[in-house]
NUMI-612989 format. One record per residue: residue in one letter; y, x, z of N, C-alpha, C, CB in turn. Coordinates in steps of 0.02 Angstrom, whole numbers, padded with zeros to 5 digits, always signed. Atoms other than C-alpha are relative to their C-alpha. Glycine has a CB too. Layout:
AYXZYXZYXZYXZ...
//
This chain:
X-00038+00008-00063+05185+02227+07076-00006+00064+00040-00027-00060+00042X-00025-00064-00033+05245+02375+07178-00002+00000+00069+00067+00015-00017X-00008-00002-00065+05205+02396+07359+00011+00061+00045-00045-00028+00018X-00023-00050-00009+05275+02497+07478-00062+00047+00044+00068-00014+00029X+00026-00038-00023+05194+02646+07533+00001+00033+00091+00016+00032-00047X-00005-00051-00057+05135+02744+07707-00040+00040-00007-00007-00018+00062X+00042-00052-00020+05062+02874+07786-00030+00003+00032+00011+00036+00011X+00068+00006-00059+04902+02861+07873-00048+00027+00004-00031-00049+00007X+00036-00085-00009+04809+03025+07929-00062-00039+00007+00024+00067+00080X+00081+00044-00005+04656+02898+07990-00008-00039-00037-00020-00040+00056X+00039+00033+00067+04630+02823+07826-00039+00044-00013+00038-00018-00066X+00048-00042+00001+04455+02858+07787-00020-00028-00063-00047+00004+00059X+00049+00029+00070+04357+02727+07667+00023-00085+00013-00113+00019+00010X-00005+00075-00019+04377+02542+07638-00030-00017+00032-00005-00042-00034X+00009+00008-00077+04364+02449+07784+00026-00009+00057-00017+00029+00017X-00017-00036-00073+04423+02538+07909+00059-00051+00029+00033+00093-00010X-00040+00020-00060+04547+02466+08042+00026+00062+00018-00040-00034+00060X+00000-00058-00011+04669+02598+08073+00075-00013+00041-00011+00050-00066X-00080+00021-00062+04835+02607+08181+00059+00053-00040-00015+00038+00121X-00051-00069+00037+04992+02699+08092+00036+00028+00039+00054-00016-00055X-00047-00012-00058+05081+02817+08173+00069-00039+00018+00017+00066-00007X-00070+00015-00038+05252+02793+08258+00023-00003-00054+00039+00048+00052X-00040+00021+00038+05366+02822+08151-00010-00023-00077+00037+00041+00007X+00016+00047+00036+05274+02724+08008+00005-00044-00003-00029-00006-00007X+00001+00073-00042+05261+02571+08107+00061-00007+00005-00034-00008+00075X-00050+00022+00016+05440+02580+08129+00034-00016-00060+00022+00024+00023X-00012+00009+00064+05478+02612+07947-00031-00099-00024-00046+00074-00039X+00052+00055+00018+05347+02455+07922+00057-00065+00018-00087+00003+00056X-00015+00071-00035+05435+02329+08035+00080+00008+00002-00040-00012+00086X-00044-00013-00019+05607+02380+08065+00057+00031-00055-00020+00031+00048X-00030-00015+00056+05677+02461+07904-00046-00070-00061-00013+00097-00015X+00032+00049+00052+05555+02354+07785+00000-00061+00006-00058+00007-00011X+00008+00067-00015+05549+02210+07885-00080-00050-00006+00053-00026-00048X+00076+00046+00022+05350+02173+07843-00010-00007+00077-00080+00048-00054X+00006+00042-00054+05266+02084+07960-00098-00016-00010+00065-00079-00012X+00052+00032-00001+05072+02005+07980-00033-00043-00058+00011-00029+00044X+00023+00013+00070+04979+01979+07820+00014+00028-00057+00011-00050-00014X-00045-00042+00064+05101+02088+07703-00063+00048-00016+00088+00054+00029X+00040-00059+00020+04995+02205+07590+00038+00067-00016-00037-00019-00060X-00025-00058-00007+05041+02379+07578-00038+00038-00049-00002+00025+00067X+00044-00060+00018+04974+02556+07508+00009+00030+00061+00020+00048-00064X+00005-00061-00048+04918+02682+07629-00030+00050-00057-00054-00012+00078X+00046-00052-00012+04878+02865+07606-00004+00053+00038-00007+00021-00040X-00003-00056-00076+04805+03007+07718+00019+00069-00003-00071+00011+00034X-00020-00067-00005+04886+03154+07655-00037+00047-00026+00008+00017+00057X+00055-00035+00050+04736+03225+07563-00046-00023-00028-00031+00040+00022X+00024+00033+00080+04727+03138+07396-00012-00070+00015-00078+00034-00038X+00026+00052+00031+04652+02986+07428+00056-00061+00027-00084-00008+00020X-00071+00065+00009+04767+02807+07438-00034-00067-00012+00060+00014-00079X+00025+00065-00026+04718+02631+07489+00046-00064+00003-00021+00012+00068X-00052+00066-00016+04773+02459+07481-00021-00017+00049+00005-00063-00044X+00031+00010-00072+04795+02390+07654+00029-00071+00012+00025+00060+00064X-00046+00051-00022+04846+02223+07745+00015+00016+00071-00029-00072-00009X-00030-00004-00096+04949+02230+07916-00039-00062+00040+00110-00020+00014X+00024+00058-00067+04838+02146+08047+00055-00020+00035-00051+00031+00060X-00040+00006-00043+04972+02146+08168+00035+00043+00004-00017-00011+00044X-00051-00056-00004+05133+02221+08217+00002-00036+00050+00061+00022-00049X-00033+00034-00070+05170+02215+08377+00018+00062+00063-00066-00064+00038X-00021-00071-00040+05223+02325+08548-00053+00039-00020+00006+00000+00086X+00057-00041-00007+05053+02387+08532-00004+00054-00064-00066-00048+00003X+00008-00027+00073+05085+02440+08350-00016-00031-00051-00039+00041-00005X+00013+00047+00059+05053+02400+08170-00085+00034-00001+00061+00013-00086X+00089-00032+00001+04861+02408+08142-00010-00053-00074-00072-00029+00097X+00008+00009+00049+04793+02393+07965-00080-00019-00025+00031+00049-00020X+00079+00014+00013+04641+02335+07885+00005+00035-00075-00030-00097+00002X+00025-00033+00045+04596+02462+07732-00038-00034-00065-00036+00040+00033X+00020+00025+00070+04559+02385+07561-00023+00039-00065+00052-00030-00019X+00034-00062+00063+04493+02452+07376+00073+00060+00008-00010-00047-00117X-00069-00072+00012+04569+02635+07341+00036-00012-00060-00033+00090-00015X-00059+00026+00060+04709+02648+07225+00003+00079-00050+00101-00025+00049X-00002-00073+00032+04737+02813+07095+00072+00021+00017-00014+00003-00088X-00080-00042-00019+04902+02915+07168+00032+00031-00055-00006+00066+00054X-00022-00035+00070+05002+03004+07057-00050+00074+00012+00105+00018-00008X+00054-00069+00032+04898+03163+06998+00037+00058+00019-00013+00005-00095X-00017-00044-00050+04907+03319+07088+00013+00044-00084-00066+00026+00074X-00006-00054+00058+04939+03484+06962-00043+00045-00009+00052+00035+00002X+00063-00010+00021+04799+03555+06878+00010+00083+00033-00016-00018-00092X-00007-00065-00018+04881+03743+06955+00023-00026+00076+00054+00050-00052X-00035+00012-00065+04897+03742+07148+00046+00041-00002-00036+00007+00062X-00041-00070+00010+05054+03845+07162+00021-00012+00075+00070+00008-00068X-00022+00010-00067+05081+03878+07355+00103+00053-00020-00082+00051+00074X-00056-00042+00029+05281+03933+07355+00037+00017+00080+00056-00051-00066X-00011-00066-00088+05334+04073+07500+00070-00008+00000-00023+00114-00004X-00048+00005+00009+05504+04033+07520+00053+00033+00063-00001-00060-00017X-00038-00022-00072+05635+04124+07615+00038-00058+00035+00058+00063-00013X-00039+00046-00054+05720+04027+07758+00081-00008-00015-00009+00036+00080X-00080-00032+00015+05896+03966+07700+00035-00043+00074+00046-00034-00102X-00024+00025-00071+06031+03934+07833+00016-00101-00025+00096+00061+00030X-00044+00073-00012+06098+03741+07884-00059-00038-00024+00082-00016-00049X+00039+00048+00026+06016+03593+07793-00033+00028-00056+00036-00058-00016X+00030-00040+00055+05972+03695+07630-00066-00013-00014+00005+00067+00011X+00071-00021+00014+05789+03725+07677-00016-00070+00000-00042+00052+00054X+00011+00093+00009+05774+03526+07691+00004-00011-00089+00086-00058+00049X+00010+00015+00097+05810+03509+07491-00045+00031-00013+00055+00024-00059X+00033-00054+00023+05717+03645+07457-00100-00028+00008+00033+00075+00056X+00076+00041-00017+05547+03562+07546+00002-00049-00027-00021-00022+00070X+00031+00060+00031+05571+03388+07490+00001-00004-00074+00032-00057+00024X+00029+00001+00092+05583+03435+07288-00049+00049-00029+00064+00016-00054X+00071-00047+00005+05445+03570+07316-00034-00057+00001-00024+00061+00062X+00070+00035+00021+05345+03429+07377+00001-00051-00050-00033-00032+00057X-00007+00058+00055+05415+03298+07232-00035+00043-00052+00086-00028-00023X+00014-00026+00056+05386+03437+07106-00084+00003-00038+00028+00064+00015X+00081-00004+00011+05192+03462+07155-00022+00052+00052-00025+00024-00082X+00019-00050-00035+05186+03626+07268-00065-00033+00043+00063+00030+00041X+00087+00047-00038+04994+03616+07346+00049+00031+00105-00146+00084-00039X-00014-00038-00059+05097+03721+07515+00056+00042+00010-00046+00036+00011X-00080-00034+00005+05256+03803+07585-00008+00027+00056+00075-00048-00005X-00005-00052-00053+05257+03954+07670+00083+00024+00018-00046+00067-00027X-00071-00005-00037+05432+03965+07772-00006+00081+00004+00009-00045+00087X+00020-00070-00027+05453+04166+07778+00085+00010+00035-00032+00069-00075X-00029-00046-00009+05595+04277+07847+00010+00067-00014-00004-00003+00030X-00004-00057+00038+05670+04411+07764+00066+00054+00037+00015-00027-00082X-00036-00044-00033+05787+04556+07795+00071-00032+00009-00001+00066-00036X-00059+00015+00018+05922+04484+07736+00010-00101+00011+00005+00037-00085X-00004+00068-00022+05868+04303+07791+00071-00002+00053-00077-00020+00040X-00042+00018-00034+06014+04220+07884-00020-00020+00072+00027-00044-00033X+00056+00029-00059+05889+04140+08047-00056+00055+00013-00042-00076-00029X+00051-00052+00009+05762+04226+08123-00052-00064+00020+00005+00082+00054X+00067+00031+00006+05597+04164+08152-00011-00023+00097-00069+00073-00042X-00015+00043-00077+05636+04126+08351+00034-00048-00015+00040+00035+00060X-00041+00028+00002+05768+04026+08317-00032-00051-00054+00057+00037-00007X+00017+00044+00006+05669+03933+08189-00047-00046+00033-00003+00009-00036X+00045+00033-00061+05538+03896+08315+00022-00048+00051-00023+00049+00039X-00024+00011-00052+05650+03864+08447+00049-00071-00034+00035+00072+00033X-00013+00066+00032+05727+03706+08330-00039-00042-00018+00027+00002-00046X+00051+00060+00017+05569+03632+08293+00012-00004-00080+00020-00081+00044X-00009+00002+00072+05605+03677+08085-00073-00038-00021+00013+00083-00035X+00064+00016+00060+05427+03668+08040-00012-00080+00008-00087+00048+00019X+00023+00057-00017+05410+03494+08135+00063-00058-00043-00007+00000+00090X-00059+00031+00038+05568+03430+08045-00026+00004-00094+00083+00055+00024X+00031+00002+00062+05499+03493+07862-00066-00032-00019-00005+00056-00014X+00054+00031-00016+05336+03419+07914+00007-00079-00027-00011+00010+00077X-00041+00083+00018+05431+03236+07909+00014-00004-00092+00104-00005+00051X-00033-00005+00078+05522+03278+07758-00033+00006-00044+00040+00047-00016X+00070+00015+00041+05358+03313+07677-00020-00064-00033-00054+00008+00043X+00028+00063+00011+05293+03165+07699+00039-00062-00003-00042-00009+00045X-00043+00054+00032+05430+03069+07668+00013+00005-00089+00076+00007+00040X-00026-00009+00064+05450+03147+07496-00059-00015-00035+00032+00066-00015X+00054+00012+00020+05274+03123+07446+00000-00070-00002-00046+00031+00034X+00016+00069+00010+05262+02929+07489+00042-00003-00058+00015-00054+00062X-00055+00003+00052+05438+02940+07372-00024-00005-00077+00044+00066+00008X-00005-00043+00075+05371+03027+07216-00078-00027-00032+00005+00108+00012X+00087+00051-00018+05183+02928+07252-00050+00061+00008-00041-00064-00086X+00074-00045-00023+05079+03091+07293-00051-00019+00042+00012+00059+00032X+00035+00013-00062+04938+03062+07418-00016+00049+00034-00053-00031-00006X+00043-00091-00049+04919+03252+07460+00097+00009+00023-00058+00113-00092X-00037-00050-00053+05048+03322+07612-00001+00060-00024-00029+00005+00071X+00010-00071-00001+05065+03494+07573+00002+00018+00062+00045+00037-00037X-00009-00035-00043+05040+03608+07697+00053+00035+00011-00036+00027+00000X-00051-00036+00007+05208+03681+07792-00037+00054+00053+00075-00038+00015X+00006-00078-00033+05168+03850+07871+00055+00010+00056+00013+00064-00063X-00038-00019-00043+05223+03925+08019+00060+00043-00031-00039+00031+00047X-00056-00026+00024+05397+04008+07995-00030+00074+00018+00075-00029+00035X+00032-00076-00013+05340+04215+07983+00031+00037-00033-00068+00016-00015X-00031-00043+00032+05421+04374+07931-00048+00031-00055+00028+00046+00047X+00023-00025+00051+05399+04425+07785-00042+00058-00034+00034-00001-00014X+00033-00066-00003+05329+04591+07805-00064-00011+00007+00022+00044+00050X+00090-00003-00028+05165+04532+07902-00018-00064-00074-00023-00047+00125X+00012+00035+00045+05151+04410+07744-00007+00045-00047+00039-00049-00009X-00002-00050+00062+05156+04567+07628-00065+00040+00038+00088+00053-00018X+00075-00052-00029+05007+04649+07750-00054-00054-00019-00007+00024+00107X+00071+00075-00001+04898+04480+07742-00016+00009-00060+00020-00098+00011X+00026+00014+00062+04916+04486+07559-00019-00053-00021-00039+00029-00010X+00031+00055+00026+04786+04387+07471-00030-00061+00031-00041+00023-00027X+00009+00026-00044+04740+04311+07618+00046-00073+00021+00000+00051+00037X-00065+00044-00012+04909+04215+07624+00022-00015-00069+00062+00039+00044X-00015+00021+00055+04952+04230+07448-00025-00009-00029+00023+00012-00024X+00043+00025+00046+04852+04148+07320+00014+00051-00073+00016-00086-00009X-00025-00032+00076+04840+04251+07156+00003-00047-00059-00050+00057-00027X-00071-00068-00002+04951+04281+07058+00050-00045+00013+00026+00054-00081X-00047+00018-00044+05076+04304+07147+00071+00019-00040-00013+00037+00072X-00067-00014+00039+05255+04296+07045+00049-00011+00059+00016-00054-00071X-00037-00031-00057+05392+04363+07160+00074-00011-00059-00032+00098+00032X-00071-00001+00057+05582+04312+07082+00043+00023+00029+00034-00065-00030X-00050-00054-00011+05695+04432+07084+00045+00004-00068-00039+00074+00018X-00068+00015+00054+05877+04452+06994-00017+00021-00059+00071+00039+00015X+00015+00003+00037+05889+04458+06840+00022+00071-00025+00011-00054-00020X+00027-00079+00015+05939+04641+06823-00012+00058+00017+00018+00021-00025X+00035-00048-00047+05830+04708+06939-00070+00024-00061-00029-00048+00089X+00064-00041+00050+05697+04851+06839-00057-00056+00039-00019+00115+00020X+00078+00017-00007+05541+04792+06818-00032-00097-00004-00019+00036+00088X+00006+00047+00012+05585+04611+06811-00027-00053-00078+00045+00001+00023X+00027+00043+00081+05509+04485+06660+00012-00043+00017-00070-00008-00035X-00038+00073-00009+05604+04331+06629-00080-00046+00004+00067-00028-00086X+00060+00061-00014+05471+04180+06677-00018-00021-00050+00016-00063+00037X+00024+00044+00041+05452+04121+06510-00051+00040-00056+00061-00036-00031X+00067-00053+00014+05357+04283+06450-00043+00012+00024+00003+00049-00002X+00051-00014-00021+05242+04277+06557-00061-00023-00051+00001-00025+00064X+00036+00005+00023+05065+04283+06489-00035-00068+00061-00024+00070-00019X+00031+00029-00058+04987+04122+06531-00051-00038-00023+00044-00038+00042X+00083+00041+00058+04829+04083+06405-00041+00023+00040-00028+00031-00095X+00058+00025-00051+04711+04096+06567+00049-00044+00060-00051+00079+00041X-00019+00045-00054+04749+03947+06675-00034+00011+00065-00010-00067-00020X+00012-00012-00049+04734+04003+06856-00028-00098+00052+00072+00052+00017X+00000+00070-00056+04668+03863+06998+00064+00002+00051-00079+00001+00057X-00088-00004-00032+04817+03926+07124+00024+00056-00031+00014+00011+00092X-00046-00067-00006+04956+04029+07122+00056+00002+00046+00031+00016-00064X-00034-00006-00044+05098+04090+07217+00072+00028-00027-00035+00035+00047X-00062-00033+00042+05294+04093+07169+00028+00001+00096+00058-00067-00086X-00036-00036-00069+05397+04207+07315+00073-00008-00019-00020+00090+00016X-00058-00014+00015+05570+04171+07325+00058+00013+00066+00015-00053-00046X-00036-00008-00056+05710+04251+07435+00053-00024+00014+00009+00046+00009X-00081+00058-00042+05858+04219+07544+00056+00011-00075+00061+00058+00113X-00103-00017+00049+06052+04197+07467+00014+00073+00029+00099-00072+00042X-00013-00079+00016+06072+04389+07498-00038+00033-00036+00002+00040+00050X+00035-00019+00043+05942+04420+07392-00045+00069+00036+00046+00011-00061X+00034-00060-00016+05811+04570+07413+00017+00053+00011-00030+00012-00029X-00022-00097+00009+05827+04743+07479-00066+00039-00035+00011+00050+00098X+00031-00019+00060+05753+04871+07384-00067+00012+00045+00036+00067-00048X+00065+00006-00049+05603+04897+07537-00035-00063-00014+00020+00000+00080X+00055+00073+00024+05543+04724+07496+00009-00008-00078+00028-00091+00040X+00011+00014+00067+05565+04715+07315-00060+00072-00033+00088-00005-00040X+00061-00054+00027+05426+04882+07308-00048-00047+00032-00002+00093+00031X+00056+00019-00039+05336+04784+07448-00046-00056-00048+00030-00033+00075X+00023+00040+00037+05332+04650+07342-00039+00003-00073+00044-00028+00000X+00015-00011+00045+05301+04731+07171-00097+00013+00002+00050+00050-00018X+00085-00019-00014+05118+04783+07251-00037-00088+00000-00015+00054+00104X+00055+00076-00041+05062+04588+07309+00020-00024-00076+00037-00069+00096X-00009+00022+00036+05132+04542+07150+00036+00005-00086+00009-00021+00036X-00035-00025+00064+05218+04522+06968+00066-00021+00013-00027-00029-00070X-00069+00033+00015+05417+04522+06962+00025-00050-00022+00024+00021-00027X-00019+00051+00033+05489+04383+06871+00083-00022+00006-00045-00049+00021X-00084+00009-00029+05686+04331+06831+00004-00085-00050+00081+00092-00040X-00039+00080+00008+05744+04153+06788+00063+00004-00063+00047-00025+00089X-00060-00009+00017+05895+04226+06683+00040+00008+00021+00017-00021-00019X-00049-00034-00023+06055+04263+06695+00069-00045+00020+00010+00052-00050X-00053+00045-00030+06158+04123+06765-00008-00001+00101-00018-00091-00042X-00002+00009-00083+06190+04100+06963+00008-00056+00023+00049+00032+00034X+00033+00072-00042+06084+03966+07049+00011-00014+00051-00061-00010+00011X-00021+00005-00078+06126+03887+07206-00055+00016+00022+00027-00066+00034X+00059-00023-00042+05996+03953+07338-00058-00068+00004+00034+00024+00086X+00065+00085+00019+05912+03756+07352-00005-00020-00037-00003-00065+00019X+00042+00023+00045+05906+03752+07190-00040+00051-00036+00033-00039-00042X+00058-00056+00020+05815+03919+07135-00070-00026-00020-00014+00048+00062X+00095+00016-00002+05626+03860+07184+00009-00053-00029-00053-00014+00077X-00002+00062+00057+05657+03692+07096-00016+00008-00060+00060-00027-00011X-00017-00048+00067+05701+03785+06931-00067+00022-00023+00051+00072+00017X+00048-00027-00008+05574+03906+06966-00065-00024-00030+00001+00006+00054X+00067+00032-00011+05428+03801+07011-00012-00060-00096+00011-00061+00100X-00006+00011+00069+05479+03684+06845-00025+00045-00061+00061-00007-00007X+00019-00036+00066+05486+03825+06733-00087+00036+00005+00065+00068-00011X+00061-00032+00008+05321+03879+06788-00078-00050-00010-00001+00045+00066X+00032+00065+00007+05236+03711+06800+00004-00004-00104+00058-00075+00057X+00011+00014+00065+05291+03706+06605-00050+00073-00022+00081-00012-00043X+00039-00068+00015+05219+03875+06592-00086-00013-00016+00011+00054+00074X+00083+00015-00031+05040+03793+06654-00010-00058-00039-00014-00018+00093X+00017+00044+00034+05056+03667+06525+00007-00097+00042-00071+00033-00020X-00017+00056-00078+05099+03534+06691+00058-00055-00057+00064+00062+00102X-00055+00041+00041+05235+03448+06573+00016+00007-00075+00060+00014+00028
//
């Protein structure tokens, strides 16, 4: 039997009594229709996942009583955080919720030269707080119990000074397919299995040649081939072909 899932940051250990946020509680009562006694899953966004029963729903809220833990679907044995340039309109919305279906452990929002938005203007919309949702909507979806982390929206440059700091090694940077120096993804050498890594991918104007040196230093090139991907679906692709790379599928 299949129950439906939330998201509850104060799930701790069986037991507990915990209150779900807002827009959980609405999901709970109002789209689902549960009610007082219904059992559920909860999880808190990092790994772990609980069967729960709804004490009550009411103005005050839905408040839960915490039951045995449950096993989530299985995280990926490679964290791959993925740096993604900012695309315009709805775009970057696909782009987050099949990063986090795929497995990504984190999503760094950047800005690039040739990005379409700048990094005020994503601020000034509330992006990250909107991909934030979409996160965690795509995770209950796909049954993860880990949130990835979304990153502040940042130009790309001070992300090429931070380095290792920001990017997890190694760092594979995709670039066209007949740009020098590039190696299609499926040559890569990958008989040492890393714990993270980091795939960089840019806007729909693609790289200028100042960031594709910047980049060649933080990292290894990499090309996908020679067909033309829509921009939200690139990192999909990507992250796939590299997940098979890591033995992930």
């Amino acid at each position: 039997m299949s129950f439906a899932r939330f998201f509850a940051p104060a799930a701790g250990v069986p037991g507990d009594r915990i209150l779900l946020p807002v827009d959980e509680a609405e999901h709970l009562t109002r789209v689902l229709r549960l009610s007082t006694g219904d059992r559920v899953r909860v999880f808190n966004g990092r790994g772990a996942e609980f069967e729960a029963v709804v004490d009550a729903a009411d103005r005050d809220g839905v408040r839960l009583t915490l039951g045995a833990p449950c096993t989530p679907a299985p995280e990926p044995r490679v964290a791959i955080t993925l740096a993604q340039a900012a695309l315009k309109g709805d775009k970057m919305d696909d782009v987050v919720r099949d990063a986090v279906m795929i497995g990504v452990a984190a999503i760094l929002p950047v800005v690039t030269a040739r990005t379409e938005i700048s990094v005020a203007a994503l601020t000034r919309s509330r992006r990250r707080e909107r991909w934030e949702r979409i996160a965690v909507s795509s995770a209950k979806q796909c049954g993860r119990a880990v949130v990835p982390l979304i990153a502040e929206p940042s130009q790309f440059d001070l992300h090429v000074a931070l380095s290792e700091s920001t990017f997890p090694s190694p760092v594979f940077v995709l670039v066209e397919p007949n740009m020098a120096g590039g190696v299609p993804l499926g040559e890569l050498d990958t008989t040492t299995i890393p714990a993270r890594a980091t795939l960089v991918v840019g806007p729909e104007g693609g790289w200028t040649a100042d960031e594709v040196h910047a980049a060649s230093a933080l990292g290894s090139l990499i090309t996908l081939g020679g067909r033309t991907l829509r921009a939200d679906a690139t990192a999909l692709v990507a992250l796939a072909a590299l997940f098979t790379k890591y033995g992930e599928y």
